[in-house]
C-alpha positions in Angstrom: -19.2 16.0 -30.2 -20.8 15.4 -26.8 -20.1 17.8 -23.5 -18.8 14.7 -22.3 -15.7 14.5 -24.6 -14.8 18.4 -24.9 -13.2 18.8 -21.4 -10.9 15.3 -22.2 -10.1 16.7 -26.1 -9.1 20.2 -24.8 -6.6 18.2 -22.2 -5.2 16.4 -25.0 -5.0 19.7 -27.1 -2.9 21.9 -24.1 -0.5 18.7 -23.8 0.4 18.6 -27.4 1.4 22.3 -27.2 4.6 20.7 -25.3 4.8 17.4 -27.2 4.9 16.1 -30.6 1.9 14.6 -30.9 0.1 16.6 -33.5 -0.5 13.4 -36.2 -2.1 11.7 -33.2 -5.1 14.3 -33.3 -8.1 13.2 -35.8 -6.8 9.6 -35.8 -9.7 7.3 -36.7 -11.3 5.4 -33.7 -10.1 2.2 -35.6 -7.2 3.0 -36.5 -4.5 0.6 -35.2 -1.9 1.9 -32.2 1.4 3.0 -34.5 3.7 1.2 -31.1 6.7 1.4 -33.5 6.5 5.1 -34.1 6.3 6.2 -30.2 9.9 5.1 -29.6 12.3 7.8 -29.3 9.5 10.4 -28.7 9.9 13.2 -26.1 8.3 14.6 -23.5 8.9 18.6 -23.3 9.8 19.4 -19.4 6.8 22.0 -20.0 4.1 19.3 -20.2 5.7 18.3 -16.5 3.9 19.7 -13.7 7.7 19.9 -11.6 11.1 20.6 -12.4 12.6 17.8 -14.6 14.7 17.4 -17.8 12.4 15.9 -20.1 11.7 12.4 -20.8 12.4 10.2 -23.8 10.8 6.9 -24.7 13.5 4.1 -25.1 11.7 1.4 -26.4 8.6 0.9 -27.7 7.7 -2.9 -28.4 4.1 -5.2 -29.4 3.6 -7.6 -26.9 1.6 -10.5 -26.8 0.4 -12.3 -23.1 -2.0 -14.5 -22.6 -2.8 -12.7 -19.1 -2.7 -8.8 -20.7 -3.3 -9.5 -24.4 -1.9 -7.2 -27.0 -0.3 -4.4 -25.9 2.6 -1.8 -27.0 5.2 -1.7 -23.8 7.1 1.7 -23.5 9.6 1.9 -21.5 11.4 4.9 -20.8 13.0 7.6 -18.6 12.4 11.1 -16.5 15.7 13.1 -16.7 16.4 15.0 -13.3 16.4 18.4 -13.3 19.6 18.7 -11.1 22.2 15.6 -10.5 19.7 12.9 -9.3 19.0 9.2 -11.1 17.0 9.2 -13.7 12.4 7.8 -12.9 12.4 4.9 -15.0 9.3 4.2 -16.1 6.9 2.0 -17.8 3.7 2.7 -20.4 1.9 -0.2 -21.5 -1.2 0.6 -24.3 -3.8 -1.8 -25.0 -4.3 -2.7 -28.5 -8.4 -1.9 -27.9 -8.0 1.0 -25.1 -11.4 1.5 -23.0 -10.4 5.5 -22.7 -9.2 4.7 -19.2 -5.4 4.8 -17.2 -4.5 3.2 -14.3 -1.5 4.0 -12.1 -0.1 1.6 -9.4 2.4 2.2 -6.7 5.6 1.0 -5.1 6.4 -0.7 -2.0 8.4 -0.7 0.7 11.7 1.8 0.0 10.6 2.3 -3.9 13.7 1.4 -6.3 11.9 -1.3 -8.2 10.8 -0.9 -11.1 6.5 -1.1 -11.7 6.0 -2.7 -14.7 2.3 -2.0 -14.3 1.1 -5.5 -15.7 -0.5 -6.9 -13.0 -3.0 -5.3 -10.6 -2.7 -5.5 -6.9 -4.2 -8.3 -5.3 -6.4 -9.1 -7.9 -9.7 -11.3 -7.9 -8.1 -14.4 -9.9 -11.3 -14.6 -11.9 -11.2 -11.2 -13.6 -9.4 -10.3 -16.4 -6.2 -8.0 -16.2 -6.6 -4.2 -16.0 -4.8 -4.2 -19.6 -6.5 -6.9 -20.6 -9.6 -5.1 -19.9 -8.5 -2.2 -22.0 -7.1 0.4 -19.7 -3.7 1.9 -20.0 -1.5 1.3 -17.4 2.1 2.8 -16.2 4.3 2.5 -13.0 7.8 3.7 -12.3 10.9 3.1 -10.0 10.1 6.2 -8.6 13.7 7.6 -9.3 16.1 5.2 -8.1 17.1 1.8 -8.2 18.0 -0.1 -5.0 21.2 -2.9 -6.1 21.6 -6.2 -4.5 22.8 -6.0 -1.3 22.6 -2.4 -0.7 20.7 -1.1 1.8 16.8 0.1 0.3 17.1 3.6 2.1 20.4 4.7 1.2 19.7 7.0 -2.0 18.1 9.2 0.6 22.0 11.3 0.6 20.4 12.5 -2.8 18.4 15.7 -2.0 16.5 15.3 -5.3 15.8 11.0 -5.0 15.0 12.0 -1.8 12.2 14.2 -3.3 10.9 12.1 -5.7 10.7 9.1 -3.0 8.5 11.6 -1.0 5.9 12.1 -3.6 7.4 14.1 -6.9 7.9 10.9 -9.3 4.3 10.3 -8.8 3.5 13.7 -10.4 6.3 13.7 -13.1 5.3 9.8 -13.9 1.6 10.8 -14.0 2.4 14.0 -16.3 4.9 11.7 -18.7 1.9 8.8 -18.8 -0.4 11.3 -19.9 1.0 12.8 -22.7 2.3 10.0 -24.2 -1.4 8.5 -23.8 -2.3 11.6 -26.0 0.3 11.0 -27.9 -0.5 7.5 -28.8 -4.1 7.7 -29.0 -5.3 11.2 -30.0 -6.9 12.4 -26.5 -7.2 12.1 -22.8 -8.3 9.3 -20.7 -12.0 9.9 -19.4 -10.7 8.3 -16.3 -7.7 8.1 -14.5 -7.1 5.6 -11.6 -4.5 4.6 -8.9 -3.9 1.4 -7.2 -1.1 0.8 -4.5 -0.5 -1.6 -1.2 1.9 -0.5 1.6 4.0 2.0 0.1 2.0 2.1 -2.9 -1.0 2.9 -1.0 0.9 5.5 0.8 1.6 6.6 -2.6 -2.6 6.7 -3.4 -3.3 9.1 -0.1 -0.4 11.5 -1.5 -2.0 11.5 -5.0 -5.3 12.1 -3.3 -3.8 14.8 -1.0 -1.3 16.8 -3.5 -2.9 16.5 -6.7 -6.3 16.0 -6.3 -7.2 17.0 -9.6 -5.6 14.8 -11.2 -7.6 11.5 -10.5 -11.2 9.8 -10.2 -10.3 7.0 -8.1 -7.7 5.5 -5.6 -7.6 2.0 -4.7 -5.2 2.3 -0.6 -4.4 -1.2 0.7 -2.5 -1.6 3.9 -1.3 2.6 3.3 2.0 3.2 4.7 0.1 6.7 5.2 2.2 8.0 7.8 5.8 6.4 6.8 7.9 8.1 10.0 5.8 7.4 12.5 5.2 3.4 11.3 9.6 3.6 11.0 9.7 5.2 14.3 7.5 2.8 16.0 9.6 0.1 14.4 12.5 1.3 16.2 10.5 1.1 19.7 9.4 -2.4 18.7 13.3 -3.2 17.8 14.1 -1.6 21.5 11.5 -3.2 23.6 12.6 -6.9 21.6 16.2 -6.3 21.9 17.1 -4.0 24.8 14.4 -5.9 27.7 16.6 -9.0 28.9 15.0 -12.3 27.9 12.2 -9.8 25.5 12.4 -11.8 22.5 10.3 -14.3 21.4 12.0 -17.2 19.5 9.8 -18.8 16.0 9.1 -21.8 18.6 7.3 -19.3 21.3 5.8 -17.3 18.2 4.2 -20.5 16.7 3.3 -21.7 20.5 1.3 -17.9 20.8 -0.1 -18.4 17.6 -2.0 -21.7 18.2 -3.0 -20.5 21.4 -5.1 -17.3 19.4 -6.4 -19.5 17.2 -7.9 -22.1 19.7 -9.0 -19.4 21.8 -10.6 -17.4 19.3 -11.5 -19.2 15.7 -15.1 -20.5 16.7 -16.1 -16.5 18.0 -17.6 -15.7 14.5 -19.5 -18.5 14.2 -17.5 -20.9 12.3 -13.8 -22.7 12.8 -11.9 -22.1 9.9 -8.5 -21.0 10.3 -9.3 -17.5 10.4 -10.3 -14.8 13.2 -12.9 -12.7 12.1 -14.2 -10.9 15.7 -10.9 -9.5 17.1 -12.8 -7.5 19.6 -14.2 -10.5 20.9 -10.5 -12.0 20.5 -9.2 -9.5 22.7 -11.6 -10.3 25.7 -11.1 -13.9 25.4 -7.1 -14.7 24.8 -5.0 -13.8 27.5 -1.2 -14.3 27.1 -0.6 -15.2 30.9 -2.3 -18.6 29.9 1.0 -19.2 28.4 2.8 -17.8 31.3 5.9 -20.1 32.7 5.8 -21.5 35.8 7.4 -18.9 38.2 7.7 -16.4 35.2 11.6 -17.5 33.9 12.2 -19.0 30.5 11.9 -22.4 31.1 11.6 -23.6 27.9 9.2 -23.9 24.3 6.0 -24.4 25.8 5.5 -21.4 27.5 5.6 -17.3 27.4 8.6 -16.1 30.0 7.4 -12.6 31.9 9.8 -10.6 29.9 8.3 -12.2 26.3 4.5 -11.4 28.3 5.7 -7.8 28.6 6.9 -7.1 25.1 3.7 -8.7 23.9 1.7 -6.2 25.6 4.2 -3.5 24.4 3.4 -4.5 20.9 -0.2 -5.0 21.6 -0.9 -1.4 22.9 -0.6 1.7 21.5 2.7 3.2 21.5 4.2 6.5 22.8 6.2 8.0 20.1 7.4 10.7 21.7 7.2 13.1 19.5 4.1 14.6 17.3 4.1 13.3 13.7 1.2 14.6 11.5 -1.2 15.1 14.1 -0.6 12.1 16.3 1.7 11.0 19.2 1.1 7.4 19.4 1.0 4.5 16.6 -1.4 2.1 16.1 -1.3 -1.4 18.6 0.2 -4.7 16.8 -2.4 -7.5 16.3 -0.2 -10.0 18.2 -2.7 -11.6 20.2 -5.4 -11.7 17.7 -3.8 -14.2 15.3 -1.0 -11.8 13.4 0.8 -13.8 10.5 4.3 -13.6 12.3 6.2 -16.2 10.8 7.1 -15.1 7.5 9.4 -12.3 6.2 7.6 -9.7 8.6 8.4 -11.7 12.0 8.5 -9.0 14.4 11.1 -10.5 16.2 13.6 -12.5 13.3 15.2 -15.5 13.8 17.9 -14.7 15.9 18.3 -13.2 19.4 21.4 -11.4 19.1 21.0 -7.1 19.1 22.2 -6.5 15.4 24.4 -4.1 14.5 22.2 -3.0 11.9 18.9 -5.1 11.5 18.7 -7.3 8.4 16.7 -9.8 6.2 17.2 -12.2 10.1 16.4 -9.8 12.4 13.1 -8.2 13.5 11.1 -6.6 10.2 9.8 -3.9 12.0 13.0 -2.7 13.4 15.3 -3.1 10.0 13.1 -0.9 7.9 12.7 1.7 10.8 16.9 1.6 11.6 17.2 2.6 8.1 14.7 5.5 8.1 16.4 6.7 11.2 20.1 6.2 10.1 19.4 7.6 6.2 16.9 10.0 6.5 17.1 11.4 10.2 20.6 11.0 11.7 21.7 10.8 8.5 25.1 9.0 10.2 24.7 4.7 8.7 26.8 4.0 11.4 24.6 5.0 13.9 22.9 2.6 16.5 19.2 2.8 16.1 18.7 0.7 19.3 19.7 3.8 21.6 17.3 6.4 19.3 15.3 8.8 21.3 12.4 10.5 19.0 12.3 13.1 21.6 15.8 14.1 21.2 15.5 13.6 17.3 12.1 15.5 16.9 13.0 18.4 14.5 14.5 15.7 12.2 11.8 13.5 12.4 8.8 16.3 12.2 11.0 17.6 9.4 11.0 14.4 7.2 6.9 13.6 8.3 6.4 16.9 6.8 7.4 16.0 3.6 6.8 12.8 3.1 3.6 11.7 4.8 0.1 11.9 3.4 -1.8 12.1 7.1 -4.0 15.0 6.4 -7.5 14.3 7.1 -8.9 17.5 4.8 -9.3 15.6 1.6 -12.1 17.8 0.8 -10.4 19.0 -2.8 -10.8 15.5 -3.5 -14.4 14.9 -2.6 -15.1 17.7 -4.3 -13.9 17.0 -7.8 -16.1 13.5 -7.3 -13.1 11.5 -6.2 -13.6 7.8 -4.8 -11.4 6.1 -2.7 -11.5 2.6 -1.4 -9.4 1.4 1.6 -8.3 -2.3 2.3 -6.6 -4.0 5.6 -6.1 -6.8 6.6 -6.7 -8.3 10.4 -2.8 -9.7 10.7 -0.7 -7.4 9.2 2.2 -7.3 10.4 4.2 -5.0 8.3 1.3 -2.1 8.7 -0.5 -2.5 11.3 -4.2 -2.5 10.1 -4.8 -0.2 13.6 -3.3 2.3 11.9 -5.9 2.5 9.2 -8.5 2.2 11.0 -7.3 5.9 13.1 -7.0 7.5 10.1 -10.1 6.2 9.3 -11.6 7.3 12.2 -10.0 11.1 12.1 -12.0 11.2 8.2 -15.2 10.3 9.8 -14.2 13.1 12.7 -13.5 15.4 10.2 -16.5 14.6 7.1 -19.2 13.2 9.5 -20.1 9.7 8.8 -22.8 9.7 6.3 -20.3 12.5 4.0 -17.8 10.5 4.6 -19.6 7.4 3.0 -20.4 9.2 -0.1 -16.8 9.0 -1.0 -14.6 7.0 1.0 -15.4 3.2 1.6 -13.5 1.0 4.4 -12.8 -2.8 4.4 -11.4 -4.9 6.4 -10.0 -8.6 5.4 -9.8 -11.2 8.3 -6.9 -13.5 7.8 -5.1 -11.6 5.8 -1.3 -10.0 6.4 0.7 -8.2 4.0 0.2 -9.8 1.1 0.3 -13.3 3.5 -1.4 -15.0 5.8 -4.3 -17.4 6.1 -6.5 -15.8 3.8 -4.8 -14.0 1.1 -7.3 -11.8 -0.5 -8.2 -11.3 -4.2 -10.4 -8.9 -4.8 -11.7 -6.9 -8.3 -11.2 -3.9 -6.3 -10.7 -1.5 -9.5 -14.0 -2.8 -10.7 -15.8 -1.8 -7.7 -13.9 1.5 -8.4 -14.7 1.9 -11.4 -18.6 1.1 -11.5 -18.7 3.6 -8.6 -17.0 6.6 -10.3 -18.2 6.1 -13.6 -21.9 4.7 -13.1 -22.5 5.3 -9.6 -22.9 2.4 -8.5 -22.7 1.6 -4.5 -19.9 -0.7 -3.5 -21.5 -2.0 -0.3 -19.8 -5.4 1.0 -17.4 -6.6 -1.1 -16.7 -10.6 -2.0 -12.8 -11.7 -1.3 -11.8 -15.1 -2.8 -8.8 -16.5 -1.3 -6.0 -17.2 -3.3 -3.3 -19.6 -1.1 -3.0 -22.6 -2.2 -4.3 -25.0 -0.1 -7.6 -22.7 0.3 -7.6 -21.6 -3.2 -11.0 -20.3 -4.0 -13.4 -19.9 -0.9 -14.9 -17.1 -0.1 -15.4 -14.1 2.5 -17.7 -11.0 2.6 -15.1 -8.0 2.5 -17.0 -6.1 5.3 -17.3 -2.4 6.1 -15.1 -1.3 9.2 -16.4 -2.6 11.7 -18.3 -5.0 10.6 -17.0 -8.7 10.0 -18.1 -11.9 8.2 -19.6 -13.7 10.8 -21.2 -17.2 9.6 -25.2 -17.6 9.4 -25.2 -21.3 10.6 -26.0 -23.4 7.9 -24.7 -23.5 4.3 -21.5 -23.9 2.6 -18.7 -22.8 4.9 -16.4 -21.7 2.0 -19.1 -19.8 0.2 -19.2 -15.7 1.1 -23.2 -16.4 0.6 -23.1 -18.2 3.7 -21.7 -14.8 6.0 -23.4 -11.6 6.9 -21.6 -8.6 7.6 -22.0 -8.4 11.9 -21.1 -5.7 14.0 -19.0 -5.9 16.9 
């Protein structure tokens, strides 16, 4: 037996102690996955690094897809440990396991269930991460969210509450684990997250809590700092809402956003749809170009002063108020540097009337920060979040960013333990601003110095791309760049991005280092990523 395999057969051993897995133990290396036999096995609460009751396996059933291949699905539960819902969750086991586990995360308010079959923006040309052999689980992260109901409103439950903030990603970790022993007969040599938006909040809080626990995280688009991104959504909501003649109709929002692109698609060399040098962007595009005559509303074809001024609102940094996890502003909007606005995350909806309570219509930004505010701070879901004041709400707000934010810089436990982590943004988000990433970026390089720093933590940054939209909609093999790094060492460096919309399917972009960008060399084919270099600003 190799040093290399003791440390991962002793895990397995301490885990049995609190599960039934001793016939797992000295199976053969080829001998077939029993899926059958895992149903209706337990997990002790002692083999649960938190207070829960247990967990059972429900189901346990062969599947066979052509994207995954063949692979036992478990599907199962977490019992509370006071009067809380139950963390669904779901184990899927390659028939041919590589020794490796992969976790992804959530999104937005959680209360989906992660069936952990797909990886997160994926390079359409690589195999699936079960297909590929690794074991992979997800969870609802301990509660479900019913039609109609509003996404934040298990937050009356202290205990959902908790396992929103971070716990279910422990006690789903814990659960995965043994039942990976379990079903195998020892440890993965590797263990891996993936996550977008709140899943990638989810991979800086694995990172930060329970460092110990993984080799890798894949973060893209982080919802690092949840309360202050909610609480800025509120200002955004105010400023679009409460300033007379402030919002900016789909008409004006298209009307700004062919403006950008004229102004500001030829910078990096090439017109193709996408802005790649936003700091070059923001010295070119002005919005008073689009500035009606006199300054009133006088129609489709041009910005009124009050739409100019909540435009600038959105596109500087804003007060919050209040300190949350070290900072007292959030991140500018990239409004005038081509943001992907009219979709599902328009800042500013579809209507102009001030709702009552924001929804699918009104601005994105304010509906998922009104129900922060109204579930989890006021805790009143009648209350107006259009006349909030964080200043007056500061103890509640510092209160909730203490426990569910994952801004601390000092990740040090997990560069120590040889953790990787690899950061994605896109340049038009407009659910998560990518500004935001790029100051927490900015506070690990104040904290590690920049050549530390690169060691561990790598930085990209996708032009074109929103929040899972936009006009380059990234796919990227970013677990195998993970996993070469942790496991063989090898550099990351620029990345490749192939776009997967439709009517663009298939060209391709370097995936720069912050700050570089793709900028085009001149000649050769324009849809080919050989044809960029990464420039800096």
């Amino acid at each position: 037996m190799t040093h290399r395999l003791l440390p991962a057969l002793i895990a397995g051993l301490i885990l049995c102690l609190a599960t039934v897995c001793a016939p797992s133990i000295g199976r053969a290396a080829d001998q077939p996955l029993d899926c059958s036999a895992l149903s209706g096995i337990k997990v002790a609460k002692g083999a649960i690094g938190l207070p829960t009751g247990g967990a059972v396996v429900k189901s346990a059933v062969w599947t066979d897809d052509p994207a995954n291949g063949r692979f036992c699905k478990l599907s199962g539960a977490i019992s509370p440990a006071g009067d809380a819902p139950d963390i669904n969750f779901q184990l899927n086991l390659p028939a041919v396991w590589n020794r490796k586990a992969l976790q992804i995360g959530g999104g937005g308010y959680d209360g989906a269930l992660v069936n952990a079959e797909a990886a997160r923006f994926p390079d359409p040309a690589k195999p699936s991460p079960l297909k590929q052999g690794y074991a992979t689980f997800g969870s609802d992260s301990g509660h479900v969210t019913p039609q109609g109901q509003d996404a934040a409103a298990f937050a009356s439950n202290a205990e959902a509450l908790a396992n929103f903030a971070g716990d279910q990603l422990k006690k789903t970790h814990d659960v995965a684990l043994s039942l990976i022993v379990r079903a195998y007969g020892s440890a993965p040599k590797r263990m891996y997250f993936q996550g977008n938006s709140q899943g990638g909040h989810e991979g800086f809080l694995v990172i930060q809590r329970w460092p110990k626990d993984y080799d890798g995280v894949v973060a893209i688009h982080p919802v690092y700092d949840f309360v202050a991104l909610q609480t800025d959504g509120v200002l955004v909501g105010q400023a679009v809402y409460n300033n007379a003649g402030g919002w900016l109709s789909p008409a004006k929002v298209a009307l700004l956003g062919n403006a950008v692109l004229a102004a500001c698609d030829s910078l990096d060399g090439l017109k193709d749809g996408l802005i790649s040098d936003v700091k070059a962007c923001d010295k070119v595009f002005d919005p008073a170009a689009l500035r009606c005559q006199g300054g009133a509303n006088t129609g489709p074809d041009c910005l009124s002063d009050a739409e100019i001024r909540t435009l600038k609102i959105m596109a500087a940094d804003m007060p919050l108020r209040v300190a949350l996890s070290g900072i007292d502003h959030f991140g500018k909007w990239p409004v005038l540097e081509g943001a992907s606005m009219s979709g599902r995350f328009n800042p500013f909806g579809k209507v102009a009337d001030k709702p009552a309570h924001p929804g699918p219509n009104d601005s994105f930004l304010h509906m998922m920060g009104d129900q922060m505010v109204r579930y989890m701070v006021v805790k009143d879901v009648t209350y107006d979040t259009l006349a909030f004041d964080p200043a007056r709400n500061a103890a509640g707000l510092q209160a909730l960013s203490a426990r569910i934010d994952a801004s601390d810089p000092d990740i040090s436990a997990f560069q120590k333990r040889g953790g990787k982590l690899l950061m994605m943004h896109g340049t038009v988000d407009m659910a998560v601003t990518p500004y935001n990433s790029i100051a927490y970026y900015e506070r690990l390089k104040a904290r590690f110095g920049q050549d530390s720093l690169h060691q561990f933590v790598r930085f990209y940054v996708a032009p074109g791309f929103g929040h899972g939209d936009g006009a380059f909609q990234v796919g990227w093999d970013s677990l195998g760049a993970l996993d070469a790094w942790v496991d063989r060492g090898a550099d990351p460096g620029p990345q490749v991005a192939t776009d997967t919309n439709k009517q663009t399917a298939g060209r391709s972009r370097p995936l720069c280092e912050y700050p570089r960008y793709p900028r085009y060399a001149g000649s050769g084919d324009p849809n080919a990523a050989a044809s960029f270099s990464c420039a800096a600003p």
